[in-house]
N, C-alpha and C positions, 0 to 999 in steps of 0.2 A: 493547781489548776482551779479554774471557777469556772462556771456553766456561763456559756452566751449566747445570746440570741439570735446570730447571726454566723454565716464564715465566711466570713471578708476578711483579709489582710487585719486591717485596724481590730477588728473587734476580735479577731483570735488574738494578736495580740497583747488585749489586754487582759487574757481569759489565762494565756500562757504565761503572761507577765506575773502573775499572784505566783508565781511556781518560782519563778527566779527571784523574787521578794523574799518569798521566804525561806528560799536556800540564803539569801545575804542575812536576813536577819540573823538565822542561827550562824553562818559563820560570814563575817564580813569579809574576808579574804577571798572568801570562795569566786574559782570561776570554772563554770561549766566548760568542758573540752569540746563534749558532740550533745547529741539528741536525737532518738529515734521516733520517725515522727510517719502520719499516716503516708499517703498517697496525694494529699490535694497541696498544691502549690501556696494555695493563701496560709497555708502551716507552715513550709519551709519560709515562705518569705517574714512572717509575724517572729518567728525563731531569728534569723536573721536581722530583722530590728533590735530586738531586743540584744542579742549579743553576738555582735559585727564577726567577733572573730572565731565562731562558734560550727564545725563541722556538722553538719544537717545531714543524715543519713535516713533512708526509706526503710521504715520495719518487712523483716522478710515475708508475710503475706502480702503486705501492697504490693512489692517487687514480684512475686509469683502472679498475682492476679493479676497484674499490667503486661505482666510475658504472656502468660494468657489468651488476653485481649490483643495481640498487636503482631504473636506469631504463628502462623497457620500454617497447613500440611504438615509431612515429616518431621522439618524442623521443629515443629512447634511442640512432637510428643518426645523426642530425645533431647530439647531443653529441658522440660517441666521434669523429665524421669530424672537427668540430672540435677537440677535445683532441689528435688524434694529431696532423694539419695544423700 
């Protein structure tokens, strides 16, 4: 990874792209299967460019904290108690 200025699609990127560089360098065969990646969209999508055929999964606190965010009453304390569980 390299540090970027911005998070945009394009500019993650090319911040994510230094990461799959230098996985090829060391082994040129390599191809990444998934990638666990935050919460924001322009990460799955910049992963995605980079390798079209590549499983994009949400690391499990972005997933906790968008249940969070999105489920209220009841529901929302007997998901989280199951999620953390």
């Amino acid at each position: 990874m390299s540090v970027v200025g911005a998070a945009d699609t394009g500019t993650l990127e090319r911040g994510d792209g230094a990461c799959a560089q230098e996985a090829k360098a060391l082994d040129p065969t390599y191809h990444a299967r998934s990638v666990c990646t935050d919460g924001w969209e322009a990460t799955r999508q910049a992963w995605r460019q980079l390798l079209p055929t590549i499983t994009v999964g949400r690391c499990f606190l972005h997933a906790i904290l968008k249940m969070q965010k999105h489920c209220a009453g009841p529901l929302r304390h007997q998901i989280l108690d199951k999620a953390w569980q």
